[in-house]
Short mmCIF file of the C-alpha atoms (twelve columns), coordinates in Angstrom:
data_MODEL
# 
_entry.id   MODEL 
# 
loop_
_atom_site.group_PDB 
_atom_site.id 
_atom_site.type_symbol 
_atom_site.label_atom_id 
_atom_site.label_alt_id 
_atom_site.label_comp_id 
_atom_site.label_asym_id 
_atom_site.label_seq_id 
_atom_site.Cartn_x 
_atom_site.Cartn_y 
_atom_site.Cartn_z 
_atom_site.pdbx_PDB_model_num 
ATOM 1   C CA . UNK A 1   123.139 128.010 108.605 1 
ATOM 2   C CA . UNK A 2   120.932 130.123 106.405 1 
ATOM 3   C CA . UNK A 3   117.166 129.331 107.192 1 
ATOM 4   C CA . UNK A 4   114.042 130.247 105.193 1 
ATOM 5   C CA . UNK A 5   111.064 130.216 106.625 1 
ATOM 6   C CA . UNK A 6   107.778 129.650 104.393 1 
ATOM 7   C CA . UNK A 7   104.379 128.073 103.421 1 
ATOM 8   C CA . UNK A 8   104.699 124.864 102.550 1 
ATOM 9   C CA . UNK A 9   104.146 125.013 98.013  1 
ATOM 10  C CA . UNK A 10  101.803 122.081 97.078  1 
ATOM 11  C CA . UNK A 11  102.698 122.075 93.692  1 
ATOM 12  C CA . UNK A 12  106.183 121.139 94.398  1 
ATOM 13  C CA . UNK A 13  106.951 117.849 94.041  1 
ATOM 14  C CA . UNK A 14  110.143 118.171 95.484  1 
ATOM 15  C CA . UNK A 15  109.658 120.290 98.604  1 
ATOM 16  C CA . UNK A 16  106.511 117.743 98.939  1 
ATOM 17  C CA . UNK A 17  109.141 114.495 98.935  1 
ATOM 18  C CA . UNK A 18  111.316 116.421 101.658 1 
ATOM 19  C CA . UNK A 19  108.759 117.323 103.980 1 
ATOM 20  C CA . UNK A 20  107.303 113.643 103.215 1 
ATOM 21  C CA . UNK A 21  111.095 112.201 104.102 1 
ATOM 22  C CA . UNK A 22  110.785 114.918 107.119 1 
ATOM 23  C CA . UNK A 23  107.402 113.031 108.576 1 
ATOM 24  C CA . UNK A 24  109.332 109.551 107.939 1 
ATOM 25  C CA . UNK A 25  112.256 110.624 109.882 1 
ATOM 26  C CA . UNK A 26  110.444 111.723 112.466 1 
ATOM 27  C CA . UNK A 27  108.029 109.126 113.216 1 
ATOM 28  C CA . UNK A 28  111.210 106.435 113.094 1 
ATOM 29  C CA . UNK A 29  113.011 108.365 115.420 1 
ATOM 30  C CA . UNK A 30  110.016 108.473 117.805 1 
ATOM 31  C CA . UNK A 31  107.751 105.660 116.962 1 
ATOM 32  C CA . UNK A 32  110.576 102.848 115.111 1 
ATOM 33  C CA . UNK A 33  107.859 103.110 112.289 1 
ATOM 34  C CA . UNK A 34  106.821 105.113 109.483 1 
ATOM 35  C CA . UNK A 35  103.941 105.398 107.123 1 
ATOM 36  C CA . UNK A 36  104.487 105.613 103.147 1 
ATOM 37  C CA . UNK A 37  102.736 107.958 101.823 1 
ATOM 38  C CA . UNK A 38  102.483 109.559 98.923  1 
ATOM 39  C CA . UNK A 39  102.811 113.134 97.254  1 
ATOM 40  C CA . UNK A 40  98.932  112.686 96.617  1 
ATOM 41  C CA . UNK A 41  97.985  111.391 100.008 1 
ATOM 42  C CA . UNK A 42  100.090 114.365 101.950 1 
ATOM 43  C CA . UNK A 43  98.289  117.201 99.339  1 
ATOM 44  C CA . UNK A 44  94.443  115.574 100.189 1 
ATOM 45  C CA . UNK A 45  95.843  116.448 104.217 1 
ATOM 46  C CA . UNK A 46  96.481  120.129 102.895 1 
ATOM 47  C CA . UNK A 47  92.748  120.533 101.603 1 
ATOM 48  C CA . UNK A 48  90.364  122.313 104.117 1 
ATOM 49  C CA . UNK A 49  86.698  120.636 104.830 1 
ATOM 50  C CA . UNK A 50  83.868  121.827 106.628 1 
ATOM 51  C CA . UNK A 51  84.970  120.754 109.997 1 
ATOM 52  C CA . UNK A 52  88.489  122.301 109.670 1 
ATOM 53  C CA . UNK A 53  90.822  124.525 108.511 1 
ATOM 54  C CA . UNK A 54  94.613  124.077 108.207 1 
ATOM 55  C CA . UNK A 55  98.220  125.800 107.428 1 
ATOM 56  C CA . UNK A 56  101.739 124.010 107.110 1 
ATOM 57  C CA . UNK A 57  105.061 126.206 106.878 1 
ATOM 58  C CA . UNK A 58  108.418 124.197 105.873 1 
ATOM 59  C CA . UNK A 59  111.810 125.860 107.226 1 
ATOM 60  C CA . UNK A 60  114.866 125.515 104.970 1 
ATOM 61  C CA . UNK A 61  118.266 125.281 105.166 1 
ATOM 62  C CA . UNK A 62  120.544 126.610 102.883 1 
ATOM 63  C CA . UNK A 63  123.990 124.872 102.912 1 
ATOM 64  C CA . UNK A 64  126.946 126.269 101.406 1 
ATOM 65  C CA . UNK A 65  126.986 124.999 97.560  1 
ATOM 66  C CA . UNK A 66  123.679 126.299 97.476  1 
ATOM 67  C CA . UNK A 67  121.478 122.861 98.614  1 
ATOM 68  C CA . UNK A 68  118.430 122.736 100.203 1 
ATOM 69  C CA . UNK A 69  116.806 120.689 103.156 1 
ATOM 70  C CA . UNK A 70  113.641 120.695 104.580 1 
ATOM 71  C CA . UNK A 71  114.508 120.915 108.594 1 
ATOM 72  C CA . UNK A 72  111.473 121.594 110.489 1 
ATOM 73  C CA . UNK A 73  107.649 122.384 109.720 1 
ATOM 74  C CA . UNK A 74  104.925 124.192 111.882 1 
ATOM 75  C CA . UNK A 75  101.442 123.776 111.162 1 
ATOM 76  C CA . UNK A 76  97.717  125.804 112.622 1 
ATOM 77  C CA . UNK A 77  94.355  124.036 112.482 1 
ATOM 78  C CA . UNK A 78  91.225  125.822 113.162 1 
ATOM 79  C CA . UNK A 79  88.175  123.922 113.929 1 
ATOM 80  C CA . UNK A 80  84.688  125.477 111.971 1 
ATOM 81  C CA . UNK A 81  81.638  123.637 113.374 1 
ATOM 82  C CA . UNK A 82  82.504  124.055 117.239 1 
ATOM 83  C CA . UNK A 83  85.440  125.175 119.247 1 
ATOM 84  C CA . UNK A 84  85.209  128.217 117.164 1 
ATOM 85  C CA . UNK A 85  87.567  130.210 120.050 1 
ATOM 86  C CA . UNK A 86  90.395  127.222 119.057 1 
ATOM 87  C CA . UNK A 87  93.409  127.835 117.211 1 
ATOM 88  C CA . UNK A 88  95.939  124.834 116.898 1 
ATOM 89  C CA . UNK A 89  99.083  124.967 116.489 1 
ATOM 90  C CA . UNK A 90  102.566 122.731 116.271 1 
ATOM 91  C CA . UNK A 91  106.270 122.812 114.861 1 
ATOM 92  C CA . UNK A 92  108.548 119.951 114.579 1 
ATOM 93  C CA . UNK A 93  112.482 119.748 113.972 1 
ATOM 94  C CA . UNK A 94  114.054 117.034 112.107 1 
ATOM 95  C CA . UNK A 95  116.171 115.187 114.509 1 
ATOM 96  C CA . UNK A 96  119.772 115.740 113.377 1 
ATOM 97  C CA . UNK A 97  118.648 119.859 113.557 1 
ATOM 98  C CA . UNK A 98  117.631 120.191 117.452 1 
ATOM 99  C CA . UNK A 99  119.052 122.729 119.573 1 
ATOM 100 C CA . UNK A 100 119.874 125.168 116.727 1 
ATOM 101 C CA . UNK A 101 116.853 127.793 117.225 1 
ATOM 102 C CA . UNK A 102 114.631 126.545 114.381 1 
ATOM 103 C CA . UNK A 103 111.733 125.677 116.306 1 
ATOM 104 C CA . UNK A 104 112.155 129.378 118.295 1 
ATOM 105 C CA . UNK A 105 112.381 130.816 114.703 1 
ATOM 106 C CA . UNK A 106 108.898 129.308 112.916 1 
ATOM 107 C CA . UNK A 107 106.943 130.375 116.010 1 
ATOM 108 C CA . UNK A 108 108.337 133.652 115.992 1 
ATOM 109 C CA . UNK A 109 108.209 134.026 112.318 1 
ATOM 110 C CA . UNK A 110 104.745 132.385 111.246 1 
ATOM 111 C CA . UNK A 111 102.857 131.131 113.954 1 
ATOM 112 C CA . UNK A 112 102.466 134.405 116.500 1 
ATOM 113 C CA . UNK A 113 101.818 135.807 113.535 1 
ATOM 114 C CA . UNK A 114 98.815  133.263 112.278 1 
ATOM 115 C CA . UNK A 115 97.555  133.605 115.716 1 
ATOM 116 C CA . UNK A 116 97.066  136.997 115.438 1 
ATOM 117 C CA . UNK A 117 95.563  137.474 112.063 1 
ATOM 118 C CA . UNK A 118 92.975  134.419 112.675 1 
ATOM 119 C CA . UNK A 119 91.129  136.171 115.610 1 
ATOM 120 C CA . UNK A 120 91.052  133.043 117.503 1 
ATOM 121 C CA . UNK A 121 91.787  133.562 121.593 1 
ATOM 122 C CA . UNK A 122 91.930  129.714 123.008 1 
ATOM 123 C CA . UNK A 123 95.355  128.899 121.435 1 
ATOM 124 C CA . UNK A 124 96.176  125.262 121.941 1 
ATOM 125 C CA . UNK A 125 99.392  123.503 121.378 1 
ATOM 126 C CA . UNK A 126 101.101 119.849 122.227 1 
ATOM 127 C CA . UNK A 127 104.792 119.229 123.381 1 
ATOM 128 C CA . UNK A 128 106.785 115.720 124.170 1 
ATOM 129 C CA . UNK A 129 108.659 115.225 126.948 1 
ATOM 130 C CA . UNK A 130 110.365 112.519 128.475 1 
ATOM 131 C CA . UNK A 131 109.065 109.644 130.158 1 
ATOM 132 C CA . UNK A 132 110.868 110.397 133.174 1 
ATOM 133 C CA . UNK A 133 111.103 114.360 132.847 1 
ATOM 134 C CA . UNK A 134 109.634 117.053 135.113 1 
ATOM 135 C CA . UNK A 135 106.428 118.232 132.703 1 
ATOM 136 C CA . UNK A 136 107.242 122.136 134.697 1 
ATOM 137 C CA . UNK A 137 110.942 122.103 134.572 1 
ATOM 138 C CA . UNK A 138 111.414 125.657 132.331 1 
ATOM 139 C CA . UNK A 139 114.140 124.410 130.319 1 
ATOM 140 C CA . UNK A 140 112.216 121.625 128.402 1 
ATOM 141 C CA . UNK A 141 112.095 122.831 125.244 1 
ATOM 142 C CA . UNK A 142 107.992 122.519 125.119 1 
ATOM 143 C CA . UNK A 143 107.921 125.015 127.925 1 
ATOM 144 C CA . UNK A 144 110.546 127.914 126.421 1 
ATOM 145 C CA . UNK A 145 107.997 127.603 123.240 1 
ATOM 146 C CA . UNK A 146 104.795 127.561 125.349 1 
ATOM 147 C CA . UNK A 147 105.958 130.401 127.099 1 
ATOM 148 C CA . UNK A 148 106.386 132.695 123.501 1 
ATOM 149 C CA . UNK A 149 103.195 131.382 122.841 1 
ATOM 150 C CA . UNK A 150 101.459 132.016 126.020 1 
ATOM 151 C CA . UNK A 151 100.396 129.021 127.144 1 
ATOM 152 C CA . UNK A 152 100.776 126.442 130.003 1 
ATOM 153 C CA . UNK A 153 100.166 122.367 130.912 1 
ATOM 154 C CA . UNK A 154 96.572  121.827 130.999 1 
ATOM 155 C CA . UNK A 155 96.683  117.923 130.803 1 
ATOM 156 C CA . UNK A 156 99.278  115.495 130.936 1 
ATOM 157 C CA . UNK A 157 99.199  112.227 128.277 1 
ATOM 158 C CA . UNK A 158 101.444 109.321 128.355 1 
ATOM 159 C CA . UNK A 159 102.120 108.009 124.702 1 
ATOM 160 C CA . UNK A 160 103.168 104.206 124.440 1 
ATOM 161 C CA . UNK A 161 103.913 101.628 121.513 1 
ATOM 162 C CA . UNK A 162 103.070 98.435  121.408 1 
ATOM 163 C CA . UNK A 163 105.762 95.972  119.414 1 
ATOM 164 C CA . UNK A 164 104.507 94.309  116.510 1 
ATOM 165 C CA . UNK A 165 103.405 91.355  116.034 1 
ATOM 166 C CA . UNK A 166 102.089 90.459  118.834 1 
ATOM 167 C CA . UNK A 167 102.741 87.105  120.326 1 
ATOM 168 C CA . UNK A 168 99.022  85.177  119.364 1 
ATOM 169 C CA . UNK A 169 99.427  83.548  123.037 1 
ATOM 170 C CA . UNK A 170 98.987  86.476  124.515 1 
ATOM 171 C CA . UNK A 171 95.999  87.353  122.888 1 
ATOM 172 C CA . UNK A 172 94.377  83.862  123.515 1 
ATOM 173 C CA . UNK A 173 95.057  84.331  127.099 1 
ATOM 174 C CA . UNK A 174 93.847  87.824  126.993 1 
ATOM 175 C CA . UNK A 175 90.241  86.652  125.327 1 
ATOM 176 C CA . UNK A 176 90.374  84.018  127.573 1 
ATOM 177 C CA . UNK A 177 90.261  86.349  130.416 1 
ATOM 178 C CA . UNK A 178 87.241  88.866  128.490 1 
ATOM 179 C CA . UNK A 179 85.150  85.983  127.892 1 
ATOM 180 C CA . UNK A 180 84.834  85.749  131.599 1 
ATOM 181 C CA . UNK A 181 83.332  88.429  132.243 1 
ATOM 182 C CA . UNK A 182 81.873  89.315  128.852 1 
ATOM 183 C CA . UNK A 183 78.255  87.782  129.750 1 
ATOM 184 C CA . UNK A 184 75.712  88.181  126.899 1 
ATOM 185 C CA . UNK A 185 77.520  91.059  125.354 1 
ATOM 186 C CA . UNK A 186 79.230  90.296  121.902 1 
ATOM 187 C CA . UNK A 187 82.217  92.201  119.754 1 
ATOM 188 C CA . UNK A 188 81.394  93.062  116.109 1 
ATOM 189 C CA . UNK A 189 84.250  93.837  113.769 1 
ATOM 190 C CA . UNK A 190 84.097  96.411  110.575 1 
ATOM 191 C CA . UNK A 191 86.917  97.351  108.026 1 
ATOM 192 C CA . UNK A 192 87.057  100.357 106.628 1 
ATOM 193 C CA . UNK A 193 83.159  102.327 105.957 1 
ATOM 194 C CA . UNK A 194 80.777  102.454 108.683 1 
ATOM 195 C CA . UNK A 195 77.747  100.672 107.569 1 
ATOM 196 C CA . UNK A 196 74.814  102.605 106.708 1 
ATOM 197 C CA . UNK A 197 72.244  101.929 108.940 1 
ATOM 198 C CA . UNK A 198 74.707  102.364 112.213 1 
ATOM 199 C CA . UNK A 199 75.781  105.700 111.428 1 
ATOM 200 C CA . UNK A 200 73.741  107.257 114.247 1 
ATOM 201 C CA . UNK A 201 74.104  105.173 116.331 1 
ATOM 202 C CA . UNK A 202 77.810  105.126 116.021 1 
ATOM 203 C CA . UNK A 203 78.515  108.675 115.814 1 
ATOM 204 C CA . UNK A 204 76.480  108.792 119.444 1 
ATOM 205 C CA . UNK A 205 79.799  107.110 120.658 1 
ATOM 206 C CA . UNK A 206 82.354  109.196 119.004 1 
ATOM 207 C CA . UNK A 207 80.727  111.901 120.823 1 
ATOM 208 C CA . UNK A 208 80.720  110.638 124.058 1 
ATOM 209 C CA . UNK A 209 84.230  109.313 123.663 1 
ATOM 210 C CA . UNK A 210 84.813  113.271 123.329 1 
ATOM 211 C CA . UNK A 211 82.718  113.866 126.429 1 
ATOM 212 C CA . UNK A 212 84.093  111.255 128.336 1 
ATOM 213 C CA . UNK A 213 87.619  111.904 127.682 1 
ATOM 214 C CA . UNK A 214 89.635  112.889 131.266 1 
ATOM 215 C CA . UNK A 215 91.276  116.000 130.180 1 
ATOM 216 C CA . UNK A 216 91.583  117.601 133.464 1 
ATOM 217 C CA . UNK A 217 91.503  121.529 132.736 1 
ATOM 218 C CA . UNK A 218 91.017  121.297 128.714 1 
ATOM 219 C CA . UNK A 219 88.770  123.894 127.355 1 
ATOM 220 C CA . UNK A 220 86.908  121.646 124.379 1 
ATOM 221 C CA . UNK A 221 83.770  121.276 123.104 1 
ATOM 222 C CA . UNK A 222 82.878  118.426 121.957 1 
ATOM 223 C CA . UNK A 223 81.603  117.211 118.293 1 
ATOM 224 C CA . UNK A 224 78.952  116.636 117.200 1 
ATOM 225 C CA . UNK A 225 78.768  113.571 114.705 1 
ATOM 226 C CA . UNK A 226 76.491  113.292 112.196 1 
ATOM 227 C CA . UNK A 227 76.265  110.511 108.968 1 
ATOM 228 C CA . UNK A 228 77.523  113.827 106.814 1 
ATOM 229 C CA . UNK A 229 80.358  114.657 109.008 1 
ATOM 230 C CA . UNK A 230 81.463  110.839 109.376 1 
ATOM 231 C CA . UNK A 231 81.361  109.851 105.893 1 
ATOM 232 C CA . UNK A 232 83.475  113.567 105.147 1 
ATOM 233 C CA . UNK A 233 86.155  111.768 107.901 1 
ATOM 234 C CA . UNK A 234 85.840  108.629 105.551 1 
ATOM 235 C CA . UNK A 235 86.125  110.376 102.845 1 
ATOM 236 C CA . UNK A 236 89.101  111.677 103.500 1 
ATOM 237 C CA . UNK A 237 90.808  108.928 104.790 1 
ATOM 238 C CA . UNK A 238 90.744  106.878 101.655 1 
ATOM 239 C CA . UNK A 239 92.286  110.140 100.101 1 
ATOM 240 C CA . UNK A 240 95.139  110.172 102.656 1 
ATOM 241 C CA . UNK A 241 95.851  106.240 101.943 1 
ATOM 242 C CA . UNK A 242 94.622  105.338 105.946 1 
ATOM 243 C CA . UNK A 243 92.326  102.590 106.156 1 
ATOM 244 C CA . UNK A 244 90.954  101.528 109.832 1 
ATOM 245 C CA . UNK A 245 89.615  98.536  111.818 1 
ATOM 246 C CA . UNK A 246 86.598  98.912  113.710 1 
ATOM 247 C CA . UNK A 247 85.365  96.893  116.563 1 
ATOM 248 C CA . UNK A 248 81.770  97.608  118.498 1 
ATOM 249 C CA . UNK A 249 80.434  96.359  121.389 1 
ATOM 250 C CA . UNK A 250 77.063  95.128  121.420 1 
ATOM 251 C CA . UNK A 251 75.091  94.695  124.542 1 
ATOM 252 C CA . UNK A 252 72.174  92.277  125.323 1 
ATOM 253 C CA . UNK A 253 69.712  94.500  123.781 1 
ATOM 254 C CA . UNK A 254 71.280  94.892  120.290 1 
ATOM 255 C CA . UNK A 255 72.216  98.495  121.431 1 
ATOM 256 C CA . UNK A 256 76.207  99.931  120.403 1 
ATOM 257 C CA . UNK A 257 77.492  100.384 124.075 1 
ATOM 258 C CA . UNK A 258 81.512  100.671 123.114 1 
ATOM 259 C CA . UNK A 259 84.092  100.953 120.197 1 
ATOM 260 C CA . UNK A 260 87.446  101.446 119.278 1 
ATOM 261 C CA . UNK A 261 89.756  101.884 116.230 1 
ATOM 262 C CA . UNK A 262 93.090  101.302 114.313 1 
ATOM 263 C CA . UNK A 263 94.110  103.430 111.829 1 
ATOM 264 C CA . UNK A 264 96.809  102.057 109.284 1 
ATOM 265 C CA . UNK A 265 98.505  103.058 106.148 1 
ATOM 266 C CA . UNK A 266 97.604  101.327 103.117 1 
ATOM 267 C CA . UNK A 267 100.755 100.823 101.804 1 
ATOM 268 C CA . UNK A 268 103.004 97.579  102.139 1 
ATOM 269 C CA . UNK A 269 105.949 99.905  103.120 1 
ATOM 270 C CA . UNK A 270 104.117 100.996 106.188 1 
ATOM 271 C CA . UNK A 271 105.374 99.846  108.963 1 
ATOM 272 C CA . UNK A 272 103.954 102.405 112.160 1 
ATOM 273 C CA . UNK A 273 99.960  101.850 112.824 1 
ATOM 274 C CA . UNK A 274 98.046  104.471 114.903 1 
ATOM 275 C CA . UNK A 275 95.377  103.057 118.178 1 
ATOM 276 C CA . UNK A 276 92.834  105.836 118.430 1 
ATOM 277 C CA . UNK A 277 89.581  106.016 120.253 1 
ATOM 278 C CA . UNK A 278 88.430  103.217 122.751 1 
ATOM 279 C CA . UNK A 279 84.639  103.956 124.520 1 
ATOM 280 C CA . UNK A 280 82.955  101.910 126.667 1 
ATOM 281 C CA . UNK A 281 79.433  103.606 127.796 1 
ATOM 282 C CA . UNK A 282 79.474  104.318 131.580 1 
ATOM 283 C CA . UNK A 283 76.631  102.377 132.144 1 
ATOM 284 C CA . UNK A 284 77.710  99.336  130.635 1 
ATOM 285 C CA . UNK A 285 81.535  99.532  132.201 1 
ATOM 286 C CA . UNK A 286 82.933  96.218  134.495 1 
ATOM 287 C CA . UNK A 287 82.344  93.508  131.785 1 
ATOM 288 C CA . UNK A 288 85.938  93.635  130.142 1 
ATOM 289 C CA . UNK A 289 84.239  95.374  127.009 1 
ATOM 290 C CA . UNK A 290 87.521  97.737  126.661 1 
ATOM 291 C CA . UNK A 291 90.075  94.627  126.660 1 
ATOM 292 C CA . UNK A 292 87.400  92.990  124.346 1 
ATOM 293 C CA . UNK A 293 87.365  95.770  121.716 1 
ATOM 294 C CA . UNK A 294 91.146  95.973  121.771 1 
ATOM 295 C CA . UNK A 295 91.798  92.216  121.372 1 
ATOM 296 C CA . UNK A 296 89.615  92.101  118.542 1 
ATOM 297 C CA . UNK A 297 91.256  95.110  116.246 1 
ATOM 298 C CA . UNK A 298 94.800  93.865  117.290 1 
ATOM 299 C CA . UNK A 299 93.669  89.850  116.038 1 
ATOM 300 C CA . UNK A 300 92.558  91.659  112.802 1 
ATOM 301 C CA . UNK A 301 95.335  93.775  112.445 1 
ATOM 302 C CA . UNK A 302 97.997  90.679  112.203 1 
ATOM 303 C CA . UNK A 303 95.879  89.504  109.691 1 
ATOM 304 C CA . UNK A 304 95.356  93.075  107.369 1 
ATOM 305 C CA . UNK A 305 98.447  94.144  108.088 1 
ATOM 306 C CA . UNK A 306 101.179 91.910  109.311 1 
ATOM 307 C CA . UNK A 307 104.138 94.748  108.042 1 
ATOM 308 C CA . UNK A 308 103.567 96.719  110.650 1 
ATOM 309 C CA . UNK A 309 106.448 97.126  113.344 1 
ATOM 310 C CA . UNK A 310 105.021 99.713  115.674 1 
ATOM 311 C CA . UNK A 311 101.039 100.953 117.139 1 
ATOM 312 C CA . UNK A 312 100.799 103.518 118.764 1 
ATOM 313 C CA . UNK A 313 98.323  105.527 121.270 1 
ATOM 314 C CA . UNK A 314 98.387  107.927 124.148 1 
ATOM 315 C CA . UNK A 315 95.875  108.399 127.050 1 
ATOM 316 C CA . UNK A 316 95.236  111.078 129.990 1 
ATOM 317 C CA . UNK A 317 97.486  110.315 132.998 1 
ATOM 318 C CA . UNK A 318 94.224  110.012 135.187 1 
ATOM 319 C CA . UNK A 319 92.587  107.309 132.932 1 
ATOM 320 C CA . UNK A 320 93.881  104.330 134.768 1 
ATOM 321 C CA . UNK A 321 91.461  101.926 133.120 1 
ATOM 322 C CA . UNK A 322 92.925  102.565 129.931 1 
ATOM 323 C CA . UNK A 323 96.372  102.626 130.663 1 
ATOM 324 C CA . UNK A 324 96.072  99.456  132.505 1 
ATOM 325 C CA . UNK A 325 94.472  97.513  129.739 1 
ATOM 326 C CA . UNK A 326 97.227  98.608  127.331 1 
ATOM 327 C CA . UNK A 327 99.938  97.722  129.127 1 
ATOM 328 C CA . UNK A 328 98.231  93.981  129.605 1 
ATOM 329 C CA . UNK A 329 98.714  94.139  125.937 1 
ATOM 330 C CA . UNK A 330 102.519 94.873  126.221 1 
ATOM 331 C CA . UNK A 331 102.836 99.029  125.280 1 
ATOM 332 C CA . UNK A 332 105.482 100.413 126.561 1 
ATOM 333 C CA . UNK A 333 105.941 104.234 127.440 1 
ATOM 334 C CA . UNK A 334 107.768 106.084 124.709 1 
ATOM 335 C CA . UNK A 335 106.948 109.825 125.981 1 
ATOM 336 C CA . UNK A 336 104.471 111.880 128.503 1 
ATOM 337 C CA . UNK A 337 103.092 114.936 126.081 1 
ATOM 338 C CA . UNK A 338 101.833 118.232 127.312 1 
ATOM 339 C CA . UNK A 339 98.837  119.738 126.465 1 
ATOM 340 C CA . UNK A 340 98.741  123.052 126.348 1 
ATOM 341 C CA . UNK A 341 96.158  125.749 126.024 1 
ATOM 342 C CA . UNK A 342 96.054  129.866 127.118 1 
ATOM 343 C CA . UNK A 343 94.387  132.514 125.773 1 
ATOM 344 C CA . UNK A 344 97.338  134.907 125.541 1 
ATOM 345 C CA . UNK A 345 97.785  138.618 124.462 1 
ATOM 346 C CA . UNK A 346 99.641  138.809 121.608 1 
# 
């Protein structure tokens, strides 16, 4: 196999359809769903912002009558506003194209190489392994690439999937259980745009999500949110096709005290959905406000989007609460990732 290693050309429409068939095949062979985006939707992800940097490389095979196939990609991101130390970074190999040194190749080739020449000495990196695997054995393929890199396990994340849809009993029976506990406190639900006159408010608890988050030894920093930088994340969502549900929770007082959000795919051919952040406020924890949030985005999700086969989230191996509520839900484990971080001399 003859393999070419280079940046990923925006202005091709066909390289873009085979690293777009590359993220599809992928995510199926993971996840059993995919997203369907589009050439426009992947080149808005390509475009820097204030809050980040980033850099994709595509690897290329060359078969013998002179065809091409996209094979693997490898990617850096570079936070600007904090974690200015941080460099990112990540390769992934098409399925059918494992175990033939590909992965080995783009870190060699490109991203030692974008390490170097960004200055950056916290390099972080993330690496699957399986559910059942040793995360220190040193022939996982994560670890023979961490250890080019330079870096070693840091934290330890379970991802899981939850089947879609889900049965409506159990989510009946699960809000039958929340309202138990759930007092005077109340769940508000938002699609799509933060309204205006929350913004503060709500990008309080995107930063303490950040703050809260049970990372063992993780070097981060975390964010700070403000309206500008949360409408820039909206901004760009719509550009990338996602759209997302939003659920707060509201205590006595009126205050935000908790959120969490799905992220989906706008197009009917989507079929994978992605759980993200879920915050309840220390000081308001013990009323059932995480199952609450998460029963009300998955009830609006079979209604905005019933296609979906697959959502999917990961959390810290020492966040019990978490990990607990989803699996009353019915996610099961897919995959324990490694999170990795060193600051190594290259």
């Amino acid at each position: 196999m003859h393999l070419t290693i280079r940046p990923l050309d925006p202005t091709s429409e066909v390289e873009l359809d085979q690293y777009l068939a590359l993220d599809r095949a992928l995510d199926e062979h993971t996840y059993g769903g995919s997203e369907a985006q589009t050439r426009e939707q992947l080149r808005a992800q390509l475009v820097d912002s204030p809050y980040g940097s980033v850099r994709r490389w595509v690897a290329i095979s060359e078969s013998m009558d002179g065809g091409e196939s996209l094979v693997g990609r490898a990617s850096t991101f570079m936070p600007l506003q904090e974690n200015l130390e941080t460099i990112s970074v990540g390769v992934s190999i098409h399925p059918a194209f494992r175990g033939q040194g590909i992965a080995t190749a783009m870190v060699q080739e490109v991203l030692l190489p974008a390490i170097r020449e960004s200055g950056r000495t916290l390099v972080e990196g993330y690496g699957e392994i399986p559910a059942d695997g040793d995360a220190d054995a040193p022939e996982l393929p994560v670890n023979r690439l961490a250890r080019r890199v330079g870096i070693t396990r840091k934290n330890l994340a379970v991802c899981r999937a939850l089947p879609l849809p889900l049965n409506e009993t159990l989510l009946e029976t699960l809000q039958a259980e929340v309202e138990e506990e759930l007092g005077e406190y109340r769940i508000e639900l938002w699609d799509g745009e933060i309204p205006e006159e929350h913004l503060l408010a709500y990008g309080l608890l995107l930063r303490q999500l950040e703050l809260d988050e049970p990372d063992e030894e993780v070097e981060h920093e975390a964010s700070e949110y403000t309206p500008e930088r949360i409408r820039e994340s909206e901004r760009r969502m719509r550009e990338e096709g996602m759209d997302r549900i939003l659920a707060v929770a509201v205590a006595p007082d009126g205050g935000f005290v908790g959120n969490s959000e799905v992220h989906v795919h706008t197009a009917p051919g989507s079929t994978l959905g992605w759980q993200e952040n879920t915050l309840v406020m220390p000081e308001h924890r013990g009323h059932r406000l995480g199952l609450a949030l998460k029963v009300a985005t998955h009830r609006r999700l079979r209604e905005r989007a019933p296609q979906l086969r697959s959502l999917v989230t990961w959390n810290s191996h020492v966040n019990p609460w978490m990990i607990g509520i989803n699996e009353k839900l019915g996610y099961e484990i897919l995959y324990r990732e490694l999170v990795l971080q060193g600051r190594p001399s290259l």
